[in-house]
SERO-4910 file (N, C-alpha, C, O; in steps of 0.05 Angstrom, whole numbers):
BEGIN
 pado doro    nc1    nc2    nc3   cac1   cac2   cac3    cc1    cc2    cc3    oc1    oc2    oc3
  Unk    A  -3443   1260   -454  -3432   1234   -447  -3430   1217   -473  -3450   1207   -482
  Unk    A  -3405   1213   -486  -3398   1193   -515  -3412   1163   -496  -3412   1157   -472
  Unk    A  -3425   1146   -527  -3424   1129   -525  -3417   1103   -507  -3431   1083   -504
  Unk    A  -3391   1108   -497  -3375   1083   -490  -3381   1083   -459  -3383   1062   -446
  Unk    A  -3383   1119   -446  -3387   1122   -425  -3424   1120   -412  -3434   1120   -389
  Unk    A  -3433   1119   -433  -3464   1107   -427  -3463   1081   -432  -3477   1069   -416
  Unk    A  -3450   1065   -449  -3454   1037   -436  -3442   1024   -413  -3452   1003   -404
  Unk    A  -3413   1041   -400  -3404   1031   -382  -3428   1040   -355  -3435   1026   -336
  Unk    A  -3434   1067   -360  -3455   1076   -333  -3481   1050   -334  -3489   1040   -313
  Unk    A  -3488   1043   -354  -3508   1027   -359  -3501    992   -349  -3516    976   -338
  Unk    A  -3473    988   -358  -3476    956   -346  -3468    967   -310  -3481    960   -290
  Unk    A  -3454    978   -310  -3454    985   -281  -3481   1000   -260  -3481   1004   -236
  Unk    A  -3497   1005   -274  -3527   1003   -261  -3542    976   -258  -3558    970   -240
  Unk    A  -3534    962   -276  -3557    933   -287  -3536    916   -270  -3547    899   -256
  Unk    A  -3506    918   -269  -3498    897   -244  -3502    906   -204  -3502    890   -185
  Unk    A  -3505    930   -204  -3514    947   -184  -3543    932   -164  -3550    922   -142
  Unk    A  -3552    940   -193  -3583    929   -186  -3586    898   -179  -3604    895   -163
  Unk    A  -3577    882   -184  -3579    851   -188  -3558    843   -162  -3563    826   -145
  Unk    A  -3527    862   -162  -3531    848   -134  -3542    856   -104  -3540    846    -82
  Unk    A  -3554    879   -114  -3576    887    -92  -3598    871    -91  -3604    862    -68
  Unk    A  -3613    864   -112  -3636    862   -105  -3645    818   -116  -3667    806   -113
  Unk    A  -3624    811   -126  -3616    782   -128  -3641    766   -100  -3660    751   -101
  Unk    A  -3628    779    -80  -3639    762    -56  -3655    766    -57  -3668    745    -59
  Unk    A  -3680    799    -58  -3707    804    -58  -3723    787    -75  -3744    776    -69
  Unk    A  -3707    785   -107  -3720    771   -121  -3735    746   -114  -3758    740   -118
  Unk    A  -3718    733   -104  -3708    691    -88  -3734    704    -67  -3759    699    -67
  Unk    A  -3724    714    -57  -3756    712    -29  -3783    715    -44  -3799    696    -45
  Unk    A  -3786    735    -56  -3811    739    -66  -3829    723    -88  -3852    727    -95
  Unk    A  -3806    701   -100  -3810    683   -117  -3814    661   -109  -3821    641   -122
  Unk    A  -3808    662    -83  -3817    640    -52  -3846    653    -42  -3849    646    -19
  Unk    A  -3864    667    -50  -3875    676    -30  -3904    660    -39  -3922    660    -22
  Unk    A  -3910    648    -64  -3933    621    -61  -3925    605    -42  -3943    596    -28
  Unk    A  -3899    596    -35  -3896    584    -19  -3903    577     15  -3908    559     31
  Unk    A  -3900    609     12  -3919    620     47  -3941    615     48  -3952    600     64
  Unk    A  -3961    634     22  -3986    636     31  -3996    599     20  -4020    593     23
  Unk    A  -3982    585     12  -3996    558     18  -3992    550     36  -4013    541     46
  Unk    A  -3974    546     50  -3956    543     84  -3979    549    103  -3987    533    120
  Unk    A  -3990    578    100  -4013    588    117  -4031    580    114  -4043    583    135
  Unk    A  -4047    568     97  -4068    563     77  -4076    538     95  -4097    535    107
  Unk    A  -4049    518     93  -4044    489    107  -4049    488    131  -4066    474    140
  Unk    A  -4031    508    147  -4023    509    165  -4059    516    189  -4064    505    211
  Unk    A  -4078    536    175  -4100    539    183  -4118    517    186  -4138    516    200
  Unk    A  -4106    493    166  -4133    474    159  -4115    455    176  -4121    433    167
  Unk    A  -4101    453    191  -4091    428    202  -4099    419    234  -4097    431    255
  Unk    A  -4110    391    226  -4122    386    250  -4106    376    282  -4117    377    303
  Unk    A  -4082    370    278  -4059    354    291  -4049    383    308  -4035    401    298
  Unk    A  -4057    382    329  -4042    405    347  -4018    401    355  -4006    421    364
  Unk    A  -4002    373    356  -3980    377    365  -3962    372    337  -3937    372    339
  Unk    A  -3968    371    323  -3958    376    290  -3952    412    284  -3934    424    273
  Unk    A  -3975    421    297  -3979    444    290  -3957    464    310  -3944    484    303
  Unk    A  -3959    454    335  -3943    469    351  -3907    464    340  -3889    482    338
  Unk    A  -3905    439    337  -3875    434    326  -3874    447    301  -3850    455    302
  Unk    A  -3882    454    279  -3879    463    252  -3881    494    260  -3867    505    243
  Unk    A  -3892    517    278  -3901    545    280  -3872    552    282  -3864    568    265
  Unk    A  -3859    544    296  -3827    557    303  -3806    552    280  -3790    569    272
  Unk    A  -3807    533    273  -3790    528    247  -3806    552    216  -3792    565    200
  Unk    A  -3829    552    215  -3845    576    200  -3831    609    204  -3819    625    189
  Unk    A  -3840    608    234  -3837    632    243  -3798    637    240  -3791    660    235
  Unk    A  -3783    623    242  -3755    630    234  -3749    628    208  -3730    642    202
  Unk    A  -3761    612    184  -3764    619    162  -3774    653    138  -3768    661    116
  Unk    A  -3791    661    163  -3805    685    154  -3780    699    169  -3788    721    172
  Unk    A  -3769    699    173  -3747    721    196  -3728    715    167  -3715    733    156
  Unk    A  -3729    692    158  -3701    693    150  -3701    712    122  -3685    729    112
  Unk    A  -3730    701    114  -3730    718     88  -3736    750     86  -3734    765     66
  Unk    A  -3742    757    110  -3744    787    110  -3711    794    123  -3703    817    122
  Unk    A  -3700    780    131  -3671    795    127  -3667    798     98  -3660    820     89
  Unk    A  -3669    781     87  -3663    783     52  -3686    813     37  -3678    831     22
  Unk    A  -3709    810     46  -3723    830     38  -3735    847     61  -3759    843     63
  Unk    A  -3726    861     76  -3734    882     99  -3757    892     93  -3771    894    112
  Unk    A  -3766    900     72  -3781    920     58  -3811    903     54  -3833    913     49
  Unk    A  -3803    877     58  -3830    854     41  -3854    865     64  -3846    859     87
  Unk    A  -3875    875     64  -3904    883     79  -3913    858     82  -3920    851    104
  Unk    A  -3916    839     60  -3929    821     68  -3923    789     88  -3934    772    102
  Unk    A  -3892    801     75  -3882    769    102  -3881    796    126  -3887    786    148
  Unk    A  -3877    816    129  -3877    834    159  -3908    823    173  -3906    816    196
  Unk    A  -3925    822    165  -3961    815    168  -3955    792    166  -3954    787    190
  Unk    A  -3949    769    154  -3940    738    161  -3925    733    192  -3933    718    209
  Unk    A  -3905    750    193  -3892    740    221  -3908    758    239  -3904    753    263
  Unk    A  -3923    773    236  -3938    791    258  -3964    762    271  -3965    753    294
  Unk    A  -3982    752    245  -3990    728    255  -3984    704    255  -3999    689    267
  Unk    A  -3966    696    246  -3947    677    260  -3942    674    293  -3945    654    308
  Unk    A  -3937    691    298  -3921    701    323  -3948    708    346  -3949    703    370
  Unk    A  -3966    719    331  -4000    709    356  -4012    695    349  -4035    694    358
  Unk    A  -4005    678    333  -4023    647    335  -4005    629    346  -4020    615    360
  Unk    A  -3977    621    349  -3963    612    369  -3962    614    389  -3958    595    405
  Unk    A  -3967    648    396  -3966    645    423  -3993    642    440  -3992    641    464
  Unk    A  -4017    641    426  -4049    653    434  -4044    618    439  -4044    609    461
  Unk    A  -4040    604    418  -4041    570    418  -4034    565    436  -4048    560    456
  Unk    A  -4009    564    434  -3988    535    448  -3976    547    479  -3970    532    497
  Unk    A  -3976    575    478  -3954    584    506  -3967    592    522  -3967    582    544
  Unk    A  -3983    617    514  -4006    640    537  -4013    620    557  -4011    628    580
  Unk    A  -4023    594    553  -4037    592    577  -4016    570    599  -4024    562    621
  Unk    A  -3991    563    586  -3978    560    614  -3945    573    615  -3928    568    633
  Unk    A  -3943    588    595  -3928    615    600  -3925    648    593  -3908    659    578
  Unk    A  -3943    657    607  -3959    676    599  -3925    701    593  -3926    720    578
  Unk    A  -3905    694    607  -3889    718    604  -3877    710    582  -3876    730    568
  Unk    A  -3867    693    571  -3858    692    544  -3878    694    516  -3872    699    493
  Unk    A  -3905    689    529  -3928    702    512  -3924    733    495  -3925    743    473
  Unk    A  -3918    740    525  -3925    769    516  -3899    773    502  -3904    776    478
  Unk    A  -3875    775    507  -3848    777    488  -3853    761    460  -3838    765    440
  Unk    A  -3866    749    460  -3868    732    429  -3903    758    421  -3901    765    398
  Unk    A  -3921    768    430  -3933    791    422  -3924    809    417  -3934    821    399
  Unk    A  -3905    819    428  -3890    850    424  -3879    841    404  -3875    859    388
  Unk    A  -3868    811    391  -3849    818    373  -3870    814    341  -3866    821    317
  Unk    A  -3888    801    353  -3910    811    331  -3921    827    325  -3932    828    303
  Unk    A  -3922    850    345  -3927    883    344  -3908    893    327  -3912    909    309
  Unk    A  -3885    881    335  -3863    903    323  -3863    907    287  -3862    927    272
  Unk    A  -3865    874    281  -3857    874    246  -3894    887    236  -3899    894    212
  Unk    A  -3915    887    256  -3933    899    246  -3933    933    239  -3939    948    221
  Unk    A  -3920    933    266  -3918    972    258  -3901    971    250  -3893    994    254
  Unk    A  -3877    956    233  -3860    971    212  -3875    970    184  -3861    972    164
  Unk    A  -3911    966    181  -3917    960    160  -3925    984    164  -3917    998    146
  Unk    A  -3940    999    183  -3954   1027    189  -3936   1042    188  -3940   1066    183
  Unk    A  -3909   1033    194  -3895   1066    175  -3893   1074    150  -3885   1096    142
  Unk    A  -3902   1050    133  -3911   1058    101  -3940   1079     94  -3949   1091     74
  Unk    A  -3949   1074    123  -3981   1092    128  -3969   1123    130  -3979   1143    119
  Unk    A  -3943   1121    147  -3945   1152    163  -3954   1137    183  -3977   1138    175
  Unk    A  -3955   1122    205  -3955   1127    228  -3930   1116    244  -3925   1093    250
  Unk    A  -3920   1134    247  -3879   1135    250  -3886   1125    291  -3906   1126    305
  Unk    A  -3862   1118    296  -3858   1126    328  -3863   1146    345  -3868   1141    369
  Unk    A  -3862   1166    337  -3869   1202    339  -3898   1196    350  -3907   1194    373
  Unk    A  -3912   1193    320  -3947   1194    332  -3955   1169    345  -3978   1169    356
  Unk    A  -3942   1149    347  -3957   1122    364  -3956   1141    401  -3973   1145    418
  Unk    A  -3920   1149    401  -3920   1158    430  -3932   1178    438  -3937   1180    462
  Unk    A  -3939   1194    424  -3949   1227    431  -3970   1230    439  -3978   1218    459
  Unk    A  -3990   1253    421  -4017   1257    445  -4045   1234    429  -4040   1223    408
  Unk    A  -4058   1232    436  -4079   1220    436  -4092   1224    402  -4098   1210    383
  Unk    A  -4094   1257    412  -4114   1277    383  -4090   1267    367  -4103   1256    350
  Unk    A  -4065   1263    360  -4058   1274    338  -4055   1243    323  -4057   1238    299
  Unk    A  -4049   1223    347  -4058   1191    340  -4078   1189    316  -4074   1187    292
  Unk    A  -4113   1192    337  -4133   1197    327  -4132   1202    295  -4139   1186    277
  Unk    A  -4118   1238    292  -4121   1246    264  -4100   1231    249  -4097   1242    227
  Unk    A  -4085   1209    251  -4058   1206    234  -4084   1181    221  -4091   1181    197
  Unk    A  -4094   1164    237  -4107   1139    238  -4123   1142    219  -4119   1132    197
  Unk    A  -4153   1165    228  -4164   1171    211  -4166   1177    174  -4182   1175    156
  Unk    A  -4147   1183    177  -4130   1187    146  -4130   1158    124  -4131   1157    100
  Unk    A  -4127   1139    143  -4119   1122    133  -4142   1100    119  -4161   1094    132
  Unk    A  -4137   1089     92  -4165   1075     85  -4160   1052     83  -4139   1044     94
  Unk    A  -4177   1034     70  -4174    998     70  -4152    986     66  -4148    964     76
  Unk    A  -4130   1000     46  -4100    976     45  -4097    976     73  -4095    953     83
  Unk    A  -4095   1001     96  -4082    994    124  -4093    979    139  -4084    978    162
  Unk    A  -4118    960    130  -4135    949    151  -4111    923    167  -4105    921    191
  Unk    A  -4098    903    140  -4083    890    156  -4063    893    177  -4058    874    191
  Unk    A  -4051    916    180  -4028    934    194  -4037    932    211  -4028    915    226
  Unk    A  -4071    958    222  -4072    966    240  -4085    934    256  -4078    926    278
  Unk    A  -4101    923    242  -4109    892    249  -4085    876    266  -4088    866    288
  Unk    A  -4063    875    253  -4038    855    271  -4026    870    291  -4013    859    309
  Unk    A  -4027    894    290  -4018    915    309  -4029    911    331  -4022    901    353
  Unk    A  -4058    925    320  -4075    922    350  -4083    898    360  -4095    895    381
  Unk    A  -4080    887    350  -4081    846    364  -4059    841    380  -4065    835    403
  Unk    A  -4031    843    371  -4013    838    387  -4004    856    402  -3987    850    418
  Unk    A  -4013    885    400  -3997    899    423  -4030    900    444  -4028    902    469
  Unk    A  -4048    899    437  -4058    892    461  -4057    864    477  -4062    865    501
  Unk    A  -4053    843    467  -4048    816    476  -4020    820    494  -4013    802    510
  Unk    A  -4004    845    490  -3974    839    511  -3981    860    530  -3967    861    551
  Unk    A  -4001    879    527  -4016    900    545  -4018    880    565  -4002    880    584
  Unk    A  -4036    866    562  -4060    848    569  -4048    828    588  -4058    822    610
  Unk    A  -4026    817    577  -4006    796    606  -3983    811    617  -3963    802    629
  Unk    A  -3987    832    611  -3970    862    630  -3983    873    639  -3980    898    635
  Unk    A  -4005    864    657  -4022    893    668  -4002    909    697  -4004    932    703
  Unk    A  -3986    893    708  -3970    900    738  -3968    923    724  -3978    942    736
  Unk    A  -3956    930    697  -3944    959    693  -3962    972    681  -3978    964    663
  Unk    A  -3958   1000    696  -3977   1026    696  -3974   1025    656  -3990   1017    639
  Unk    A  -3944   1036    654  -3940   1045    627  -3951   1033    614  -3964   1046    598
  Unk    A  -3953   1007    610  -3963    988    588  -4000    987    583  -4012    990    562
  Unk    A  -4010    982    607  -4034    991    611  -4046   1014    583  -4061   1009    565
  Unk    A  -4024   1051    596  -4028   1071    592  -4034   1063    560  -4050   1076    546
  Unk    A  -4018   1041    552  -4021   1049    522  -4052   1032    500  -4058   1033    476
  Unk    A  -4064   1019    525  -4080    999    517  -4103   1027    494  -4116   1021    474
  Unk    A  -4103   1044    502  -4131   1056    476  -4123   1063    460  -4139   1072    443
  Unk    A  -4088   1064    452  -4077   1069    424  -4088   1041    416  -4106   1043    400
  Unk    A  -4082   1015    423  -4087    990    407  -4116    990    402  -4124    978    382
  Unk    A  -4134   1002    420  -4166    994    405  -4169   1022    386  -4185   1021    367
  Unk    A  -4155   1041    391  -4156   1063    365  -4154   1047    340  -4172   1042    324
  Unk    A  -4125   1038    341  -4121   1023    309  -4151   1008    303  -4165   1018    285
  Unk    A  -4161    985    318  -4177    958    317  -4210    976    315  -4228    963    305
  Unk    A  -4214    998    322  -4231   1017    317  -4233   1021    287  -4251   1012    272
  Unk    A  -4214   1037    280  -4210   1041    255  -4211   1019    231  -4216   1027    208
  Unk    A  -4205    985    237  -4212    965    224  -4243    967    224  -4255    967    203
  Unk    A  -4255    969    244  -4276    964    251  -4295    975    220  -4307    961    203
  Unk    A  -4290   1002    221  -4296   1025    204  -4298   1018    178  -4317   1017    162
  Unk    A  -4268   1014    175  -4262   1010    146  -4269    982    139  -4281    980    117
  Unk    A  -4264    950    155  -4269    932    144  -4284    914    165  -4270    899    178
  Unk    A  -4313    914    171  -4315    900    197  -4316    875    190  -4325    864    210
  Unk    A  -4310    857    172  -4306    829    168  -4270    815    162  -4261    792    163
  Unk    A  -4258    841    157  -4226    827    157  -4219    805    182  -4220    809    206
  Unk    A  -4212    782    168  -4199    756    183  -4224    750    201  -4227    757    224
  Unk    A  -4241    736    187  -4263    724    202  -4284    744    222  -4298    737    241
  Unk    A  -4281    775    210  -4289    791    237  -4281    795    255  -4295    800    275
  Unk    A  -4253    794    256  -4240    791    279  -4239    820    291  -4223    822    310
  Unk    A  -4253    845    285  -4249    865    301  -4268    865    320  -4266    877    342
  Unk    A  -4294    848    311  -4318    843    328  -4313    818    351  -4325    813    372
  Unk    A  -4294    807    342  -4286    793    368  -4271    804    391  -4275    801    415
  Unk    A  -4247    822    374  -4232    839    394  -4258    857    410  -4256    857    434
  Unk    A  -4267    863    405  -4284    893    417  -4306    870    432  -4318    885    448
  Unk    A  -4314    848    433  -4323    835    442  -4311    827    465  -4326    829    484
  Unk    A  -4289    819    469  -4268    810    499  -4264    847    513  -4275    852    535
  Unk    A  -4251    863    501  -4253    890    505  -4280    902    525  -4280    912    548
  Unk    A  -4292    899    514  -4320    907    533  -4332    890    552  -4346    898    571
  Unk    A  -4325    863    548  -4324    841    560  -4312    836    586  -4328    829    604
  Unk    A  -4289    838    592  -4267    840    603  -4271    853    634  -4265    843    656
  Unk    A  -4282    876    627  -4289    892    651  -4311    902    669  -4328    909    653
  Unk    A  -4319    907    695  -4339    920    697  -4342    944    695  -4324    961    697
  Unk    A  -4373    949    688  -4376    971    685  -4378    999    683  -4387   1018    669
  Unk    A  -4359    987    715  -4344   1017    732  -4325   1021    718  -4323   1042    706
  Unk    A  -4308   1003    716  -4291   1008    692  -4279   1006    659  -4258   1001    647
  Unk    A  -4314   1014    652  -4313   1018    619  -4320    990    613  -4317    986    589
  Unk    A  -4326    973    624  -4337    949    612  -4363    963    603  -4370    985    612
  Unk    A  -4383    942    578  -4403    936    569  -4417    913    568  -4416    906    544
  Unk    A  -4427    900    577  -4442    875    569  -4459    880    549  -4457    863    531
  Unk    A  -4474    895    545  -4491    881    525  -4466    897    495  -4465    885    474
  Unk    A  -4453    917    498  -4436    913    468  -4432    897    467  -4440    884    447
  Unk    A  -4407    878    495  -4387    859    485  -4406    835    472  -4397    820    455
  Unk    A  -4431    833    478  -4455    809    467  -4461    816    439  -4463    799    421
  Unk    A  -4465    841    436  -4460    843    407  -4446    847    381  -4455    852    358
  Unk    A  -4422    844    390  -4399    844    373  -4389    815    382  -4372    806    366
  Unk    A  -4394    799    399  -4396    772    399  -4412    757    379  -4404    739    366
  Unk    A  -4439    768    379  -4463    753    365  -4463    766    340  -4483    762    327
  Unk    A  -4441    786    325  -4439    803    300  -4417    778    289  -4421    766    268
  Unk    A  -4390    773    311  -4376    755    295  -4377    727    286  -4364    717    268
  Unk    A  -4398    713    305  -4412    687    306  -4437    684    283  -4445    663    273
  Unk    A  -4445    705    278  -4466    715    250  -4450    716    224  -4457    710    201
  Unk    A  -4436    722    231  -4406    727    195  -4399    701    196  -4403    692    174
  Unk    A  -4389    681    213  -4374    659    210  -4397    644    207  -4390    627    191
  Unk    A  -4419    641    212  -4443    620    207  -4442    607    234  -4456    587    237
  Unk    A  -4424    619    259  -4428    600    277  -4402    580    279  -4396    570    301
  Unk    A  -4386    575    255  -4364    553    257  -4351    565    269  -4361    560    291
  Unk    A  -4337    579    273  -4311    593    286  -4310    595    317  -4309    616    329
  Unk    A  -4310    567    333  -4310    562    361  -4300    585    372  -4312    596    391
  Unk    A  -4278    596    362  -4259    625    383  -4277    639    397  -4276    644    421
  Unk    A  -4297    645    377  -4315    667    391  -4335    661    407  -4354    677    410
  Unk    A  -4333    633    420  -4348    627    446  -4334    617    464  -4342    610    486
  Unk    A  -4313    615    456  -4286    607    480  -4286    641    487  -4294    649    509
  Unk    A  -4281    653    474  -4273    687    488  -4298    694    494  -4294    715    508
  Unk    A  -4325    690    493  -4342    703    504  -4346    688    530  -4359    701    546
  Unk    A  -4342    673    534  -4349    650    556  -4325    662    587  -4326    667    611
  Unk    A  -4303    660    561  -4265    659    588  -4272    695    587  -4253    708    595
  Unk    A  -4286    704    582  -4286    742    586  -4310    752    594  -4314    766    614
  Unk    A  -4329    741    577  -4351    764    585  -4371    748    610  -4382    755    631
  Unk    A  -4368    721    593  -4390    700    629  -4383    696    646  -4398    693    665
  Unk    A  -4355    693    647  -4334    701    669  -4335    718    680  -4339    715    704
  Unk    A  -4333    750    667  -4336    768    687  -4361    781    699  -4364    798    716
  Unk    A  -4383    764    681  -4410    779    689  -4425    754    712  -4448    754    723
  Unk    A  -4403    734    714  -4408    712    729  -4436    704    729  -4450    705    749
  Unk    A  -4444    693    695  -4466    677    688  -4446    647    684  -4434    639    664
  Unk    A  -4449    635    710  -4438    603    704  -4453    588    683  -4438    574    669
  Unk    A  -4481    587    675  -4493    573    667  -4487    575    634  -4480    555    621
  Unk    A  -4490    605    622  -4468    614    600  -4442    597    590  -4435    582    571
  Unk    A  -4434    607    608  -4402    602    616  -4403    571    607  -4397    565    584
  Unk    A  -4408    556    621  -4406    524    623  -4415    513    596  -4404    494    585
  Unk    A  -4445    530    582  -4457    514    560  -4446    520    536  -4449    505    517
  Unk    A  -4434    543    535  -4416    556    506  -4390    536    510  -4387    521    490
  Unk    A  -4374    533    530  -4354    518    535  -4358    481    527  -4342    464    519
  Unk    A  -4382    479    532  -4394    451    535  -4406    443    499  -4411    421    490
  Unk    A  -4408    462    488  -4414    464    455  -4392    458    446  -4389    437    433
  Unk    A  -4369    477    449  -4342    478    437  -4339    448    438  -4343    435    417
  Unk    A  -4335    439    456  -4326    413    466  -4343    392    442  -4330    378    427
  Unk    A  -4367    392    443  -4388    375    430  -4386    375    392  -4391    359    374
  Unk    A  -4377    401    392  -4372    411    355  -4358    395    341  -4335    392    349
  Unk    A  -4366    380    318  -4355    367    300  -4323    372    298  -4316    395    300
  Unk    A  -4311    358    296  -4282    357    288  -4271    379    250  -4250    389    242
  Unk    A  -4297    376    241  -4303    377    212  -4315    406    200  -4319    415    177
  Unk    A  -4321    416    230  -4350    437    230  -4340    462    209  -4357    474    195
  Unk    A  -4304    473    206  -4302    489    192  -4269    474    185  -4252    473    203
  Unk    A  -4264    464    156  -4250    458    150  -4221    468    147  -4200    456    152
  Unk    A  -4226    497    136  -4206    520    130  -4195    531    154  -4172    537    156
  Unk    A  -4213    534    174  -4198    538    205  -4201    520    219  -4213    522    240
  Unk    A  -4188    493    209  -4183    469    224  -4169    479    257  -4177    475    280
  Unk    A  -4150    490    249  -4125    494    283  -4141    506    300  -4149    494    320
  Unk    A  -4150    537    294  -4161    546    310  -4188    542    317  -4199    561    329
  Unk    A  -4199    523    314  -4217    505    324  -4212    490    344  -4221    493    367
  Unk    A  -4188    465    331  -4177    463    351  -4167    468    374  -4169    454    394
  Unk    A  -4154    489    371  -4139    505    396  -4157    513    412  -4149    517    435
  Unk    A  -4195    521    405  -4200    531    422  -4221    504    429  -4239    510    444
  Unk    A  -4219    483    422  -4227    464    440  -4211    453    459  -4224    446    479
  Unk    A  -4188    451    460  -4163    456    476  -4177    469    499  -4188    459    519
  Unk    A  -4173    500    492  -4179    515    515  -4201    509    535  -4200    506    559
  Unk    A  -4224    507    514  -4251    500    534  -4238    485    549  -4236    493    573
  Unk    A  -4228    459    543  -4224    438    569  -4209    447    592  -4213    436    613
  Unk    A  -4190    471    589  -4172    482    605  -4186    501    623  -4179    504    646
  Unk    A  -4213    517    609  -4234    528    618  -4247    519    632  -4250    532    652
  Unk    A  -4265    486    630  -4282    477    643  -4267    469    674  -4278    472    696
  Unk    A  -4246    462    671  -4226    451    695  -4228    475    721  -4233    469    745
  Unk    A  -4224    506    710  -4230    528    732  -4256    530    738  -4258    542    760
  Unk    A  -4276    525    730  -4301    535    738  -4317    532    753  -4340    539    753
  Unk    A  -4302    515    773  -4318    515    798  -4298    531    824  -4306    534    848
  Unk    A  -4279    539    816  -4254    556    825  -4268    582    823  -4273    594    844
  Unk    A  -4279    598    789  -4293    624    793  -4320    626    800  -4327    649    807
  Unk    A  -4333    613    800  -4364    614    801  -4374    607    828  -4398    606    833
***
């Protein structure tokens, strides 16, 4: 190749490249921008601030991953985006658009686990070969399998009428297993909370545990120092609920309520949100008990 035809191959690679990847650049040079957005967005005490600003967020992150498809980390941004909106503001007085706003946080999660190898193939197939794909996998996948198994069991979970959906609920604690393993403190402990409502949830005819779900309750309330209200709103609305200890039930609910405004600054909302709940909690409890 003379000269003239290596510089023409050459500016015609270098303009190639730029107007491909022009837009990726612009997003990703935006992306302090998110993780301060989130940063904020955790510490903010104003719930109806918070509920108006999540949807305008959550279509911002859509917009910039059309520009970059490929970005993992705004894919894991709109994965929790999309279940803290809906765990907040909708689940508890519209549980079916809940779950369609979970699946679609499932979805941009497992397009991060196809960078794992775990394709459509092995999520649908047999159990064992799930298992071995999972196992494989070490600490970068903790966030993946973490937003995965959060939101596809959360749209399990307000779909139980269907058999199918159900069927798929021990692929989602496979993944949340495997956090467990590899990181049991990722996002406040939050696998010890999941596996805490999980065992919680049920009796023990049917695979419930009380005393696990108490200790992966009292594992994630030990990591947070206790600030992180969630994890006595879910032990209270799951496990005292179903083991129908009212007295539990009422005084974990009746703490939330009493907790400083101040008690954990960095998870201002979800503090909030789950003092919210308690009150929404305390209102049924003479309905279950």
């Amino acid at each position: 190749m003379n000269n003239y035809l290596k510089i023409g191959f050459l500016i015609y690679a270098v303009t190639q490249l730029s107007a491909c990847s022009i837009s990726q650049l612009t997003t990703r040079a935006a992306m302090p921008l998110i993780d301060g957005g989130f940063t904020a967005m955790n510490m903010e005490s104003d719930l109806q601030l918070a509920r108006s600003a999540l949807p305008a967020n959550i279509s911002l992150i859509e917009g910039m991953l059309i520009n970059d498809p490929g970005n993992e980390t705004l894919q894991l941004y709109a994965a929790q985006a999309y279940y803290g909106y809906a765990f907040g503001f909708i689940e508890d007085h519209d549980p079916v658009r809940a779950a369609k706003l979970y699946e679609r946080g499932y979805q941009h999660a497992k397009q991060v686990l196809l960078e794992y190898g775990i394709n459509k193939q092995i999520i649908n197939g047999e159990l064992d070969n799930l298992q071995e794909a999972i196992n494989k996998l070490d600490k970068n996948a903790v966030p993946a399998l973490f937003w995965a198994s959060s939101c596809w069991a959360k749209s399990i979970d307000l779909n139980r009428d269907k058999a199918h959906n159900l069927a798929q609920l021990p692929k989602a604690v496979m993944f949340m297993q495997r956090v467990l393993e590899l990181d049991e403190h990722y996002y406040m402990s939050g696998a010890h909370v999941f596996f805490g409502v999980y065992y919680g949830s049920k009796s023990p005819m049917l695979g419930g545990n009380y005393e696990l779900s108490e200790q992966h309750f009292s594992q994630a309330n030990s990591a947070n120092q206790n600030k992180l209200l969630v994890v006595n709103l879910l032990q209270a609305q799951y496990l005292e609920r179903q083991r129908f200890n009212q007295h539990n039930f009422h005084d974990l609910l009746t703490q939330i309520l009493q907790a400083s405004d101040t008690l954990y600054p960095e998870q201002n909302l979800i503090n909030q949100i789950s003092k919210q709940k308690a009150s929404l909690l305390l209102k049924k409890e003479d309905q279950w008990f």
